[in-house]
N, C-alpha and C positions, 0 to 999 in steps of 0.2 A: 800579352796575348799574341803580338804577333812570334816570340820564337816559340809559343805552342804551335800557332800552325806552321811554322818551318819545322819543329823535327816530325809534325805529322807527314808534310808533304818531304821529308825527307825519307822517313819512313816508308813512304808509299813508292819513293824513288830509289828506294834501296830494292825494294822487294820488287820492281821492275827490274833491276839492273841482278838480283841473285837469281830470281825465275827466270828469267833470261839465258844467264851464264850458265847455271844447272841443264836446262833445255840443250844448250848446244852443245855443253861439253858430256853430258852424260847419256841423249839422248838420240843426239844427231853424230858423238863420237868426234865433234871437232876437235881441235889441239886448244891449252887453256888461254894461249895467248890471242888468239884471231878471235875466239870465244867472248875475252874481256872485253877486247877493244869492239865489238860490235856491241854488248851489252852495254858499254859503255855509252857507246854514240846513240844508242835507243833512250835508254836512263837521261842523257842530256836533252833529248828533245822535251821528253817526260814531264822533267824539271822545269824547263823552260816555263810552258802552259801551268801547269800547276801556283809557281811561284808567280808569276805574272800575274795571276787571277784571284789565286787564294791567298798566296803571303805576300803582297806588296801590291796588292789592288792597283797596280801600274797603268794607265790609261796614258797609253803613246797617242799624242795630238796629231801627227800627223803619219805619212806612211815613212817619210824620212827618219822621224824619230822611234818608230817602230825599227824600223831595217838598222838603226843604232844599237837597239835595247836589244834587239837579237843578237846581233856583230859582237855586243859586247857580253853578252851570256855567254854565248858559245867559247868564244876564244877565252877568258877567262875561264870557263867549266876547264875547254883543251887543256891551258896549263897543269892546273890543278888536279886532272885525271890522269897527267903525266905520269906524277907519282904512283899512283895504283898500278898504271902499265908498267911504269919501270917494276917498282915494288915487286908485283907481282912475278915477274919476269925473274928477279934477282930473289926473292923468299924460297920459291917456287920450283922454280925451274934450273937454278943452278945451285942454291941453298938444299932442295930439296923437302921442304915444310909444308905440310898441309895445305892446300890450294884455299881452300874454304876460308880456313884461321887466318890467313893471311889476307885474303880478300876482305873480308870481317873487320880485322884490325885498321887495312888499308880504308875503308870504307867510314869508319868514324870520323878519319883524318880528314881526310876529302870534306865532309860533311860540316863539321866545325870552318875551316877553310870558306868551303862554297858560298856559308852565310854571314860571313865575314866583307866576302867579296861585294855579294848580292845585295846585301845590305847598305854597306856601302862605297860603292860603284856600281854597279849595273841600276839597280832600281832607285836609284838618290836622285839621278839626274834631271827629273822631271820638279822636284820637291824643293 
């Protein structure tokens, strides 16, 4: 049950992070990379609340163990979005490839990753 509600809330965090990127680069005419990395850092906060709540019912005891379970999402997310940024960067922008397809593909990857991570490291520590 619980990786149904991770790929839902991945799902929902994906479609954060493309609604997002669509928005700024096709709407607002940003460039794709300043575009990602902002869709990116929204998308992680996303995550964060979502998975905390709905996929790992996580009840930090205190606010030190909260300010952990934060500390350790984020920077974990940071690593593993690295990929997408570089990726993106090298598919896209020097490669030449479809921004979307690329983002799409990079985005699975990230996703399997994330809940690996989340799973276990970030939301283990309390259990």
């Amino acid at each position: 049950m619980q990786i149904i509600r991770y790929l839902f809330a991945g799902g929902c965090t994906t479609l954060v992070n493309f609604t997002l990127y669509t928005l700024l680069t096709r709407a607002a005419e940003m460039g794709t990379n300043i575009s990602n990395v902002i869709a990116v850092s929204v998308s992680i906060l996303f995550a964060y609340i979502i998975n905390k709540l709905f996929v790992f019912a996580s009840r930090a005891e205190s606010p030190r163990a909260l300010l952990r379970e934060f500390v350790s999402f984020v920077s974990a997310r940071g690593m593993v979005i690295m990929l997408e940024v570089v990726g993106l960067y090298v598919f896209h922008t020097l490669l030449g490839l479809y921004d979307i397809a690329v983002k799409a593909v990079l985005t699975v990857i990230v996703i399997v990753l994330n809940y690996v991570i989340s799973r276990f490291w970030v939301f283990n520590r309390q259990k």
